[in-house]
mmCIF file of the C-alpha atoms, coordinates in Angstrom:
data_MODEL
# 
_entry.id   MODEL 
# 
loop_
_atom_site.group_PDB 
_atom_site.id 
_atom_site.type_symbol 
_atom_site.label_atom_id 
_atom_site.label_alt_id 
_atom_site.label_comp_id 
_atom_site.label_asym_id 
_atom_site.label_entity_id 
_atom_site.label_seq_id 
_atom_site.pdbx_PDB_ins_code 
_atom_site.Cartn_x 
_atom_site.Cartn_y 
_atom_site.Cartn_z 
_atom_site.occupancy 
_atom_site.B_iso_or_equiv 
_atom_site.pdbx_formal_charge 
_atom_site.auth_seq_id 
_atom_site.auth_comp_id 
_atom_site.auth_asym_id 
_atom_site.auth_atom_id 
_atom_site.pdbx_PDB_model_num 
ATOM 1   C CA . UNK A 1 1   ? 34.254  1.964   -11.125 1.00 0.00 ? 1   UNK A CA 1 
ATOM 2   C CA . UNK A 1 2   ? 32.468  -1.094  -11.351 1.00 0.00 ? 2   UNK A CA 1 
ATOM 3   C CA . UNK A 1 3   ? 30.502  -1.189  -7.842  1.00 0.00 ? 3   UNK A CA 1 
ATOM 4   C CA . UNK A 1 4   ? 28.770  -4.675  -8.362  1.00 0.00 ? 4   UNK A CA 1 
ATOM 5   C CA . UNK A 1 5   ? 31.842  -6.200  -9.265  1.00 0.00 ? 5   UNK A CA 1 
ATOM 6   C CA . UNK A 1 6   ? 34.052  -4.390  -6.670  1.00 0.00 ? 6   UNK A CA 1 
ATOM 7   C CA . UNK A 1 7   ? 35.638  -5.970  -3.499  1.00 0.00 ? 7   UNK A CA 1 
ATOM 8   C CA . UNK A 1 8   ? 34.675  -3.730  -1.130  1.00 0.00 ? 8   UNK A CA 1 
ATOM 9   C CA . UNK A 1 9   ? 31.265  -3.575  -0.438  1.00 0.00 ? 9   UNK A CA 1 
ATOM 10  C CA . UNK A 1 10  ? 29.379  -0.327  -0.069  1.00 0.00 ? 10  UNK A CA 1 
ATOM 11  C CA . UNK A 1 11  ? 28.261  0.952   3.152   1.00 0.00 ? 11  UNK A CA 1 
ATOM 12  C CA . UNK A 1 12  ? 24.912  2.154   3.791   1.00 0.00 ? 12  UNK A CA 1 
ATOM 13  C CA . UNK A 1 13  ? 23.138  5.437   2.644   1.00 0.00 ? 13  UNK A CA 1 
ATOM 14  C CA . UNK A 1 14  ? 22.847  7.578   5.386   1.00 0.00 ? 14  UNK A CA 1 
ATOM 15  C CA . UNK A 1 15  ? 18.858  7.754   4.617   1.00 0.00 ? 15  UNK A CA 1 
ATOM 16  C CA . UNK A 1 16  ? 19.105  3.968   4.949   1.00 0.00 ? 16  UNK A CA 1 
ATOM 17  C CA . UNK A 1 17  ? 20.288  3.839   8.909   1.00 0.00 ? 17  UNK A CA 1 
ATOM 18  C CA . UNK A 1 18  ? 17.365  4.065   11.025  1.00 0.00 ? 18  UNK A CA 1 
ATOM 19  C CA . UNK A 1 19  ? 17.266  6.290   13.108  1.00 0.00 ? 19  UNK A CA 1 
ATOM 20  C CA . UNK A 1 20  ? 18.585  6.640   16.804  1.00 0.00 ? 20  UNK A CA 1 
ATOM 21  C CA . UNK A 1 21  ? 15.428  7.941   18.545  1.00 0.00 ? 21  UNK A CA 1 
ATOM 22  C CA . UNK A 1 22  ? 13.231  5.131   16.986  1.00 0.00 ? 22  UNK A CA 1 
ATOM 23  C CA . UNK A 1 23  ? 11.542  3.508   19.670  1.00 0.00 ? 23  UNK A CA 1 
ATOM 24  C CA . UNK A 1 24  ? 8.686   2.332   17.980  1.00 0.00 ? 24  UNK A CA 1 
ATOM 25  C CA . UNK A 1 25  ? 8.192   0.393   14.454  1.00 0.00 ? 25  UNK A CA 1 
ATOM 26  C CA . UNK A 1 26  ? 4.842   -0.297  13.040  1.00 0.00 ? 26  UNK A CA 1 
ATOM 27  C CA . UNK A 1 27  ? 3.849   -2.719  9.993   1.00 0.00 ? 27  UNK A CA 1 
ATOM 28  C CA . UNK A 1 28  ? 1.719   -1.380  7.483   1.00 0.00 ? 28  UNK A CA 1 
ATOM 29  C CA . UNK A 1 29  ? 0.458   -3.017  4.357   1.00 0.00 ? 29  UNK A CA 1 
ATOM 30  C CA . UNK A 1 30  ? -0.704  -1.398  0.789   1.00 0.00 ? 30  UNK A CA 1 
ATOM 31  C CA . UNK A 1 31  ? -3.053  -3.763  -0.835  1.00 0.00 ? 31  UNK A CA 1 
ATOM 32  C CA . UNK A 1 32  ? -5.340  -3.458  -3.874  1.00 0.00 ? 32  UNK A CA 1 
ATOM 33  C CA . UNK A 1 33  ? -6.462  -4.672  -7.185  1.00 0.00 ? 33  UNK A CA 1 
ATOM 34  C CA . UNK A 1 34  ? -4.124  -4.922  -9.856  1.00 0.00 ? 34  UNK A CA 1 
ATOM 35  C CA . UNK A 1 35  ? -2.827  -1.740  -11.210 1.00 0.00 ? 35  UNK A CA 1 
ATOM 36  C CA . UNK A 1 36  ? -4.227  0.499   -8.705  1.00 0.00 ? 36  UNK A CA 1 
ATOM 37  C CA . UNK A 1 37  ? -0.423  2.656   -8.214  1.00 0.00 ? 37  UNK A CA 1 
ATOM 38  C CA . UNK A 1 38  ? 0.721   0.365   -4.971  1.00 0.00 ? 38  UNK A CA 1 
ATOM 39  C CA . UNK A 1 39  ? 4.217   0.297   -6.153  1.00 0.00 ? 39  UNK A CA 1 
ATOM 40  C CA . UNK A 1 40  ? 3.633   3.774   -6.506  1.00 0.00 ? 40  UNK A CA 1 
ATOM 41  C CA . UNK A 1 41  ? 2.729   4.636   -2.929  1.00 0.00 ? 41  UNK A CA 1 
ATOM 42  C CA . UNK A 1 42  ? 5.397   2.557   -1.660  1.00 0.00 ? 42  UNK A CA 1 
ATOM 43  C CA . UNK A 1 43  ? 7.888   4.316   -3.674  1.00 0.00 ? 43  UNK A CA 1 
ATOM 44  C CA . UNK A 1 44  ? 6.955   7.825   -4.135  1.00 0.00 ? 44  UNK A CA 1 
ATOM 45  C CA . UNK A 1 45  ? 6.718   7.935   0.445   1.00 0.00 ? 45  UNK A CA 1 
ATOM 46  C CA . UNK A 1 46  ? 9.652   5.739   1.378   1.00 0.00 ? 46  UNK A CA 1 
ATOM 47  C CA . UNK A 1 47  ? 12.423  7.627   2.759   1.00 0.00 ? 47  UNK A CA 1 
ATOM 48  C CA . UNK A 1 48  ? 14.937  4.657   1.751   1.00 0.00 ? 48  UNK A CA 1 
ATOM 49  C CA . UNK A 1 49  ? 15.537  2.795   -1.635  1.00 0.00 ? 49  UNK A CA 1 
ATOM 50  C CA . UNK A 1 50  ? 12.231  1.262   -1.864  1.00 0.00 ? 50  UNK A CA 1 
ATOM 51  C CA . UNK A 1 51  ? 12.616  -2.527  -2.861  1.00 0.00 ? 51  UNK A CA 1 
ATOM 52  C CA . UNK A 1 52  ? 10.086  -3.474  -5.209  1.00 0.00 ? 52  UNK A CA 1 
ATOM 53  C CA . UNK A 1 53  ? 9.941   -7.078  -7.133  1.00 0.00 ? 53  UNK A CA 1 
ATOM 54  C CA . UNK A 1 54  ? 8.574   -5.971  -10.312 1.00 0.00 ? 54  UNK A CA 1 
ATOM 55  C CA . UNK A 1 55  ? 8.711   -8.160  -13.349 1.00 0.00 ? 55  UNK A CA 1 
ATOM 56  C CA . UNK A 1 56  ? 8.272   -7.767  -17.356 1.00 0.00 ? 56  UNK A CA 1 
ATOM 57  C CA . UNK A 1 57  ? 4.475   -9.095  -18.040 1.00 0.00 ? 57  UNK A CA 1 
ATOM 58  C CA . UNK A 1 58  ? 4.809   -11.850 -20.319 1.00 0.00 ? 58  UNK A CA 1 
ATOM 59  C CA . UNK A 1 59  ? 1.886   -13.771 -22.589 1.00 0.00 ? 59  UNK A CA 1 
ATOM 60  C CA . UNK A 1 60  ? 1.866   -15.956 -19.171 1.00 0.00 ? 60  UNK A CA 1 
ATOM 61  C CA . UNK A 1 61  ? -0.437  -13.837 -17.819 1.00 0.00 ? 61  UNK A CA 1 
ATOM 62  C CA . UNK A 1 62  ? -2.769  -13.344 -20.649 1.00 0.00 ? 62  UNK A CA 1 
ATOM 63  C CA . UNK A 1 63  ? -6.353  -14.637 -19.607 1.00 0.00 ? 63  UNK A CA 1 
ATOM 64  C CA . UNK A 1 64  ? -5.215  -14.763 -16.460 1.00 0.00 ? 64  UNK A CA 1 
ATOM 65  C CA . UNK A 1 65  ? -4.400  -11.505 -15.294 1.00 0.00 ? 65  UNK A CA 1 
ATOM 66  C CA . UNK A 1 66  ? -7.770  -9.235  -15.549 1.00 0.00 ? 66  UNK A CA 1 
ATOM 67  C CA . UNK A 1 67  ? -5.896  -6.474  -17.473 1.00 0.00 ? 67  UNK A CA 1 
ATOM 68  C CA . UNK A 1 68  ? -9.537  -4.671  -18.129 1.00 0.00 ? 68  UNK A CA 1 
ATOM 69  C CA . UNK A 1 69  ? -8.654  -0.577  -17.707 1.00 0.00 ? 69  UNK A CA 1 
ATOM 70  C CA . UNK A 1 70  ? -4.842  -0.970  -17.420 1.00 0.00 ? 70  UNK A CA 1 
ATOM 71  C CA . UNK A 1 71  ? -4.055  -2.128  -20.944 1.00 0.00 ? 71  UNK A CA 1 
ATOM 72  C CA . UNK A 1 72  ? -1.087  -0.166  -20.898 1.00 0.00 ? 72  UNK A CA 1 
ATOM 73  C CA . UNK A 1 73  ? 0.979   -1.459  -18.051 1.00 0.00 ? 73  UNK A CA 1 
ATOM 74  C CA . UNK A 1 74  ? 3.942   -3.202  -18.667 1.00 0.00 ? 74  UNK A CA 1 
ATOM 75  C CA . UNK A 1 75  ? 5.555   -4.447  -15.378 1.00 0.00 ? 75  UNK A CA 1 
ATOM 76  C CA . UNK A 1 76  ? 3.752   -6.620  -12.083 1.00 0.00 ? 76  UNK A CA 1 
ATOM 77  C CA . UNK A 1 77  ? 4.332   -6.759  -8.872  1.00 0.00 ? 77  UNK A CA 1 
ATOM 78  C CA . UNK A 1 78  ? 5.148   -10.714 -8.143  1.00 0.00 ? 78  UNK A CA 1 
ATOM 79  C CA . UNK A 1 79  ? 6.223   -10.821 -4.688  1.00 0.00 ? 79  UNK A CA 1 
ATOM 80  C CA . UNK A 1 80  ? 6.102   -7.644  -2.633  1.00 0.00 ? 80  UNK A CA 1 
ATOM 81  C CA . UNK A 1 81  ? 7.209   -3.690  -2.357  1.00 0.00 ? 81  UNK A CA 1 
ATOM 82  C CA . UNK A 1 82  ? 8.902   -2.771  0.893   1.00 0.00 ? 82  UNK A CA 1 
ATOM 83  C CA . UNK A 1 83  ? 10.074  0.983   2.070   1.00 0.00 ? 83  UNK A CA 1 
ATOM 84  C CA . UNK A 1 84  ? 9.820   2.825   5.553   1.00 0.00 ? 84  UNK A CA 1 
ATOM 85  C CA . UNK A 1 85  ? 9.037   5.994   6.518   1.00 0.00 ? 85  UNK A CA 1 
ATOM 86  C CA . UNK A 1 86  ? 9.757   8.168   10.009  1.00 0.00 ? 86  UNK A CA 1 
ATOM 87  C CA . UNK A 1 87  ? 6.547   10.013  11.151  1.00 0.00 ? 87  UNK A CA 1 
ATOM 88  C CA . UNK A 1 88  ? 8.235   11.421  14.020  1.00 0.00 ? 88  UNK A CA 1 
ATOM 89  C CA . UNK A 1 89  ? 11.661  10.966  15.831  1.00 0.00 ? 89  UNK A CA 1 
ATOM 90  C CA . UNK A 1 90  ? 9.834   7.869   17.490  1.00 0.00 ? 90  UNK A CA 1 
ATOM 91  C CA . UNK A 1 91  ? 7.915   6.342   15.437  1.00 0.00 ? 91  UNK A CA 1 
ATOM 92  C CA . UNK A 1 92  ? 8.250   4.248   11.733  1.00 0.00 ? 92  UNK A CA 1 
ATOM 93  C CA . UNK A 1 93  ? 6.413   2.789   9.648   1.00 0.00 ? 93  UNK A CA 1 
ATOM 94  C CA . UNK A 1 94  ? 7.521   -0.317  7.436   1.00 0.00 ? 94  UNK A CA 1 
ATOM 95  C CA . UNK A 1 95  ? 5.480   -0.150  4.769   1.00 0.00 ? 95  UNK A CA 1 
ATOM 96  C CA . UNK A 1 96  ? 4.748   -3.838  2.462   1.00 0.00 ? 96  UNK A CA 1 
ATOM 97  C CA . UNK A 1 97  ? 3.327   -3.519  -0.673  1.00 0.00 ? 97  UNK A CA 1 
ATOM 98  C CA . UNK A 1 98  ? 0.980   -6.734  -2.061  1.00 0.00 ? 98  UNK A CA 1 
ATOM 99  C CA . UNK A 1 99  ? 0.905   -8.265  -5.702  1.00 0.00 ? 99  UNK A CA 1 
ATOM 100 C CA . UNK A 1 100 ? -2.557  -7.383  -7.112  1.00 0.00 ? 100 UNK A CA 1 
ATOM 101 C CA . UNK A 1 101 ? -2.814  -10.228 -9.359  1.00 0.00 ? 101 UNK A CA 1 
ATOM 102 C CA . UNK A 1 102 ? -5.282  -12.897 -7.754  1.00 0.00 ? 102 UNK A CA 1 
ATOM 103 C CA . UNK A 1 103 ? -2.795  -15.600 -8.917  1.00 0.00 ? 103 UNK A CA 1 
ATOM 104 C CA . UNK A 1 104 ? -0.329  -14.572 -5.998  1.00 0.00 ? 104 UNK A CA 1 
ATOM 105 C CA . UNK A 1 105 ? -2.534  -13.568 -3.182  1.00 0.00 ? 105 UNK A CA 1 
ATOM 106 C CA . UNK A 1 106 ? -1.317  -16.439 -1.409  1.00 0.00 ? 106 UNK A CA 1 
ATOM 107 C CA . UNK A 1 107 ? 1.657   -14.699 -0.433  1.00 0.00 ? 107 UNK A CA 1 
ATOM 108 C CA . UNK A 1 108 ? -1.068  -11.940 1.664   1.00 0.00 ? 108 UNK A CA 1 
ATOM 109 C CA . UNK A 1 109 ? -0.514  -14.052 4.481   1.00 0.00 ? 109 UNK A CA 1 
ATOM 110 C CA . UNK A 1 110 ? 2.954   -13.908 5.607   1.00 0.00 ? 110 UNK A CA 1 
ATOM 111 C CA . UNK A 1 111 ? 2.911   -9.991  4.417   1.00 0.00 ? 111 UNK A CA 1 
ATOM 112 C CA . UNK A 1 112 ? -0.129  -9.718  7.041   1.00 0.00 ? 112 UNK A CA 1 
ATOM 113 C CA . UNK A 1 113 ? 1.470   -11.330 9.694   1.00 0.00 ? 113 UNK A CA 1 
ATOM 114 C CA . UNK A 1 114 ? 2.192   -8.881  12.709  1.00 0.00 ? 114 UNK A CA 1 
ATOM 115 C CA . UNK A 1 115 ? 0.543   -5.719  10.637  1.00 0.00 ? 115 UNK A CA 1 
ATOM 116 C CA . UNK A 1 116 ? -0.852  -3.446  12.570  1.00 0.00 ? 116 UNK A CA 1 
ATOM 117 C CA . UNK A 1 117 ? -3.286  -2.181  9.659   1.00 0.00 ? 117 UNK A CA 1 
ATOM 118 C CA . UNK A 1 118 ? -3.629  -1.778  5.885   1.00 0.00 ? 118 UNK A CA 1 
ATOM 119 C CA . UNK A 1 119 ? -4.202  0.984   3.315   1.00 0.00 ? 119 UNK A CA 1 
ATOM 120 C CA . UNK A 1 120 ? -6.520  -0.440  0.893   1.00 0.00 ? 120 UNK A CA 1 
ATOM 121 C CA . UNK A 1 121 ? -5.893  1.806   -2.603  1.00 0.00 ? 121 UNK A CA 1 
ATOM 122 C CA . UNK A 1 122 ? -8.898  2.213   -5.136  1.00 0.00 ? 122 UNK A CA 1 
ATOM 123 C CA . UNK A 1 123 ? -8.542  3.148   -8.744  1.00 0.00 ? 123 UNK A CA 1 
ATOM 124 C CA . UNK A 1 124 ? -12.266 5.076   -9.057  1.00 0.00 ? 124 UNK A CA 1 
ATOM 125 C CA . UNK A 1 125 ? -12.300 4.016   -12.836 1.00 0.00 ? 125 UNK A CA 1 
ATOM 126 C CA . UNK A 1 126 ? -12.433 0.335   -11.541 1.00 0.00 ? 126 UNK A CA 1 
ATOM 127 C CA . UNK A 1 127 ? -13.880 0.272   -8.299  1.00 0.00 ? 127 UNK A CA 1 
ATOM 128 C CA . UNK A 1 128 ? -14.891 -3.887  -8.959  1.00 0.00 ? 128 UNK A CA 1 
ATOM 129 C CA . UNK A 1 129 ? -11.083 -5.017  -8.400  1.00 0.00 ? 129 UNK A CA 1 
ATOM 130 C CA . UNK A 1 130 ? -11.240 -3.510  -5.105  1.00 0.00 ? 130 UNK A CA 1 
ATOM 131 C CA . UNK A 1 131 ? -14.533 -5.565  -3.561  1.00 0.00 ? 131 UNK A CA 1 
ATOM 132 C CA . UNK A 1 132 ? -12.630 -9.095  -3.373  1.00 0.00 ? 132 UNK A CA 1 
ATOM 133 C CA . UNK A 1 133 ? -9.993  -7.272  -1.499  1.00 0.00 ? 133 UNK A CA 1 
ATOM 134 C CA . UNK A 1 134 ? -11.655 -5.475  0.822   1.00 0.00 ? 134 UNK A CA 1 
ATOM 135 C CA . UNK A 1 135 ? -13.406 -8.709  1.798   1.00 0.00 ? 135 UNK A CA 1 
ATOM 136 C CA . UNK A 1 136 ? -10.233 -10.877 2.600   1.00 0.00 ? 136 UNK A CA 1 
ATOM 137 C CA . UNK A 1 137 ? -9.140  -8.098  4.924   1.00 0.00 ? 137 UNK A CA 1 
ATOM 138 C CA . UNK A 1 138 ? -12.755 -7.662  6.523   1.00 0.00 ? 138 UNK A CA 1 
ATOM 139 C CA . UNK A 1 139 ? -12.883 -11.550 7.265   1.00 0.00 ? 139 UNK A CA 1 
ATOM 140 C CA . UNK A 1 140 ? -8.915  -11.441 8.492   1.00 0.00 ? 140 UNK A CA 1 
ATOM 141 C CA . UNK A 1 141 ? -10.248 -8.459  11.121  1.00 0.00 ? 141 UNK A CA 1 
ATOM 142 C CA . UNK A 1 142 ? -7.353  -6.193  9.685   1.00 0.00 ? 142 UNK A CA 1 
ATOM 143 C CA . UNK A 1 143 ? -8.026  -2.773  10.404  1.00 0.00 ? 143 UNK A CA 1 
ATOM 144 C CA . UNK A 1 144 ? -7.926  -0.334  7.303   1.00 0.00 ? 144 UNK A CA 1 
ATOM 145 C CA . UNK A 1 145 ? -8.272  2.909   5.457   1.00 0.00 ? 145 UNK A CA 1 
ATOM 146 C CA . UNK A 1 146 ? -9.356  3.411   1.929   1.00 0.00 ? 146 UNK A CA 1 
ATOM 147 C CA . UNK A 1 147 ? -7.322  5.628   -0.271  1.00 0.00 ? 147 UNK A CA 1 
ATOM 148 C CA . UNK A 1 148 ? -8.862  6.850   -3.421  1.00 0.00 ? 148 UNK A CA 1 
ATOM 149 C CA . UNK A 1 149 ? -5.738  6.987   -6.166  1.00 0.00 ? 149 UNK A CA 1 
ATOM 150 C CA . UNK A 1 150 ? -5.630  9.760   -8.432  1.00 0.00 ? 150 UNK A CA 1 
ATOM 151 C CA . UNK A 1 151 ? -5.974  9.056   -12.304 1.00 0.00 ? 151 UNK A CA 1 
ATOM 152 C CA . UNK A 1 152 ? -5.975  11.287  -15.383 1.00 0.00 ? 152 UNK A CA 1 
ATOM 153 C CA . UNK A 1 153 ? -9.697  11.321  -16.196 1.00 0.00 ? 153 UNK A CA 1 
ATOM 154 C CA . UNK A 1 154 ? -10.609 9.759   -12.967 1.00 0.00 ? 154 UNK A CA 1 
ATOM 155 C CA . UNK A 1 155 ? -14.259 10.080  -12.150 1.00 0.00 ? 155 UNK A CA 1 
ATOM 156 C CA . UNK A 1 156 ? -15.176 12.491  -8.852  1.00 0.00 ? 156 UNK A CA 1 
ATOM 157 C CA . UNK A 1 157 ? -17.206 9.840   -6.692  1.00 0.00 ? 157 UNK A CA 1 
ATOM 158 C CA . UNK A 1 158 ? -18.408 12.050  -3.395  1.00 0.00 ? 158 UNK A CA 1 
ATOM 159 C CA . UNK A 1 159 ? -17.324 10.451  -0.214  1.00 0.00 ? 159 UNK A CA 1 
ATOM 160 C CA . UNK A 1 160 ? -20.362 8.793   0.399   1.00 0.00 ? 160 UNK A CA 1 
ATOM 161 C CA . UNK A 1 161 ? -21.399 7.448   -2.913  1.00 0.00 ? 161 UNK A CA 1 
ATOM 162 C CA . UNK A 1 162 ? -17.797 5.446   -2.659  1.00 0.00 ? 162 UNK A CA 1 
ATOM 163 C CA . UNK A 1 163 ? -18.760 3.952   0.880   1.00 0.00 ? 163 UNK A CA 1 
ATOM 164 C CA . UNK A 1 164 ? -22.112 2.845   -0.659  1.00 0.00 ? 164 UNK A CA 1 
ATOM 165 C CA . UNK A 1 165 ? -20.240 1.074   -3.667  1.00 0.00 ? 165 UNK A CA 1 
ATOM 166 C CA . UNK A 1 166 ? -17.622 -0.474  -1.494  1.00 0.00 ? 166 UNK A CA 1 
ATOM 167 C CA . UNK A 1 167 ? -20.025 -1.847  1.172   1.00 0.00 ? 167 UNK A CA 1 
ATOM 168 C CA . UNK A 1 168 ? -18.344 0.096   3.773   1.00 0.00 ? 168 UNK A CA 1 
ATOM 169 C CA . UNK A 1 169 ? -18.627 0.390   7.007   1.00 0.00 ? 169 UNK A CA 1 
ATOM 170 C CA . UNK A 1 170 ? -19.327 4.421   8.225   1.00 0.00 ? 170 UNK A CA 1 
ATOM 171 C CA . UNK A 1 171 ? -16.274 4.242   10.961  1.00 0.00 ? 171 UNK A CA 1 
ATOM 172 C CA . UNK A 1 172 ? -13.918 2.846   8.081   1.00 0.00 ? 172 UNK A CA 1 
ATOM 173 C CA . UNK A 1 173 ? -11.968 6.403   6.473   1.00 0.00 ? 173 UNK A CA 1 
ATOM 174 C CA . UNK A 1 174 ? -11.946 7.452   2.712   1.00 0.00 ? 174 UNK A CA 1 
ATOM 175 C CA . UNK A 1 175 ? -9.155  9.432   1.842   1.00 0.00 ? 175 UNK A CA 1 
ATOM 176 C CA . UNK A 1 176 ? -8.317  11.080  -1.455  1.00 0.00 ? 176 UNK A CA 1 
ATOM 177 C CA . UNK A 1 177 ? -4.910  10.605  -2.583  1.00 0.00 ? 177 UNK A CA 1 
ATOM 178 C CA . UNK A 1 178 ? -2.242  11.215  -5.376  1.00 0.00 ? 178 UNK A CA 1 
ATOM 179 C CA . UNK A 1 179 ? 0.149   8.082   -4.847  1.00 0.00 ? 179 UNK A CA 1 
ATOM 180 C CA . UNK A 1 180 ? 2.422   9.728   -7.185  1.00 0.00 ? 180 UNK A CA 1 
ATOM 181 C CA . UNK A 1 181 ? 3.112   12.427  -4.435  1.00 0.00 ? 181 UNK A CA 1 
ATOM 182 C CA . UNK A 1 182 ? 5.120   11.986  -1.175  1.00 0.00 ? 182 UNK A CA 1 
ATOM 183 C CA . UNK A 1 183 ? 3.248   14.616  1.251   1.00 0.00 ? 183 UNK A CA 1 
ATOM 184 C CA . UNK A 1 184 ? -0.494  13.360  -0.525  1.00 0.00 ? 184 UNK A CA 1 
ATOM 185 C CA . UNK A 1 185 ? 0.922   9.569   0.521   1.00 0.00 ? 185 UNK A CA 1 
ATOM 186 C CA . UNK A 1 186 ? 2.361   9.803   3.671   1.00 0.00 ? 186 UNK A CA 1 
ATOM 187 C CA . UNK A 1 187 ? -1.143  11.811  4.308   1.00 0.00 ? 187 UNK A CA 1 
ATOM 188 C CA . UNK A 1 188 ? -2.544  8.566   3.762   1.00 0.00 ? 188 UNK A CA 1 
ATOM 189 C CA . UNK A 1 189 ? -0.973  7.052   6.160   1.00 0.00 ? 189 UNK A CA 1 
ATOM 190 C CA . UNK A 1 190 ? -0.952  9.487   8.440   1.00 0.00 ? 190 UNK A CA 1 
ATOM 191 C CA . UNK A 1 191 ? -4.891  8.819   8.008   1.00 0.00 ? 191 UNK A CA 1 
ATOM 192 C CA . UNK A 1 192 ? -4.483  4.711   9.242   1.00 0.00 ? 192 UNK A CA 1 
ATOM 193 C CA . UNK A 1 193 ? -2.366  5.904   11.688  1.00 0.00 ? 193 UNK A CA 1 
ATOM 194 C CA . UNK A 1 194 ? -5.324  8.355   13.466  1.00 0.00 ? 194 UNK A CA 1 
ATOM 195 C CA . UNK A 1 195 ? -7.843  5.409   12.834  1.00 0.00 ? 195 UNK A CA 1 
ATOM 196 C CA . UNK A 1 196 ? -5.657  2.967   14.642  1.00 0.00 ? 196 UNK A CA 1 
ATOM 197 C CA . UNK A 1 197 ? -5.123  5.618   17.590  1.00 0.00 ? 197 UNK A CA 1 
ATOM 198 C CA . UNK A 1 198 ? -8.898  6.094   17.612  1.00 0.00 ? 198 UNK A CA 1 
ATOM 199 C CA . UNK A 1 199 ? -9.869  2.343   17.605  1.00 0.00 ? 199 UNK A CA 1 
ATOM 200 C CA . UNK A 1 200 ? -7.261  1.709   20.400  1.00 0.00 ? 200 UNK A CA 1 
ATOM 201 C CA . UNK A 1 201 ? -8.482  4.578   22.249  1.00 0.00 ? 201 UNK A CA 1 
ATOM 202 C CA . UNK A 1 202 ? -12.321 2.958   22.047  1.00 0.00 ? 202 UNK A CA 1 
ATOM 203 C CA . UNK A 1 203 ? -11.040 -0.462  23.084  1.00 0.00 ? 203 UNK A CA 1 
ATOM 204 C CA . UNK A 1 204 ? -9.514  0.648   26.009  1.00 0.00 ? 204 UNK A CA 1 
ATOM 205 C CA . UNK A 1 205 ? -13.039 2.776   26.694  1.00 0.00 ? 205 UNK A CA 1 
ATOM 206 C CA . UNK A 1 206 ? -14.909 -0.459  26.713  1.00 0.00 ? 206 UNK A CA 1 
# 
């Protein structure tokens, strides 16, 4: 049976209704340089169909697109990645995935507005396409976490030797993470979701 073609139109999934006991939803974005495994994250930790907006790269993007370190890849983000995920019976995340490419960064601001905080994701082999990024979220006052993607061959950069090559503030979280793996991504953002907690908590301190 033809289902795209078909007449009646298919219901949900039943891992696509939210659930009843949701009372609270939280905006998250996943931002990073360009070929960093965003798409990845986004689709390896949703607990629905992720939508993703991936596109063929084409000889457009040639001397454009800094493909330095990711020779290999074949498709681009060019609008956004979107998937949710239940933490609890209360509370879910909706989870928005960036383009990397510089060329479509202009989009960041609708996908920022009403986030509560960002995962920033950081391929260790290429640490440079991560500074311009962490710098639009710094001057947009978006609270974040940094995960550290795994890689095959990936160098092992100690905690503190990443914060110093990032520019990082010592409150702002490193995590390691394989984006390829549910339990080591939602990890990662069960990481934002303690810094958020613990930044709220301080505000209301003060």
């Amino acid at each position: 049976m033809d289902f795209e073609n078909s007449d009646t139109p298919a219901g949900p999934r039943s891992e696509d209704v939210l659930p009843d006991t949701a009372a609270t939803a939280v905006k998250v974005v996943v931002v990073g340089g360009f070929g960093v495994g965003k798409t990845t994250l986004v689709g390896s930790v949703s607990e629905i169909r992720p939508l993703t907006t991936e596109e063929t790269m084409t000889q457009a993007g040639v001397g454009v697109d800094d493909t330095a370190g990711v020779e290999r890849k074949t498709q681009t983000t060019v609008a956004m990645d979107f998937g949710r995920i239940s933490i609890n019976s209360e509370l879910v995340l909706y989870l928005f995935g960036t383009p990397g490419q510089q060329r479509f960064w202009f989009l960041w601001r609708g996908l920022f507005e009403g986030a509560l905080g960002a995962v920033v994701l950081v391929d260790p082999r290429r640490l440079e396409v991560s500074f311009d990024v962490i710098g639009r979220l710094e001057e947009r006052g978006v609270p974040f976490v940094v995960a550290v993607n795994y890689f095959p061959g990936s160098p092992e950069h100690p905690v503190e030797e990443l914060r110093a090559a990032l520019d990082l503030p010592a409150a702002v979280p490193i995590v390691y993470c394989d984006a390829r793996r549910r339990e080591s991504s939602r990890d990662v953002l069960m990481a934002l979701m303690r810094y958020l907690q613990h930044l709220a908590t301080t505000q209301e301190a003060s």
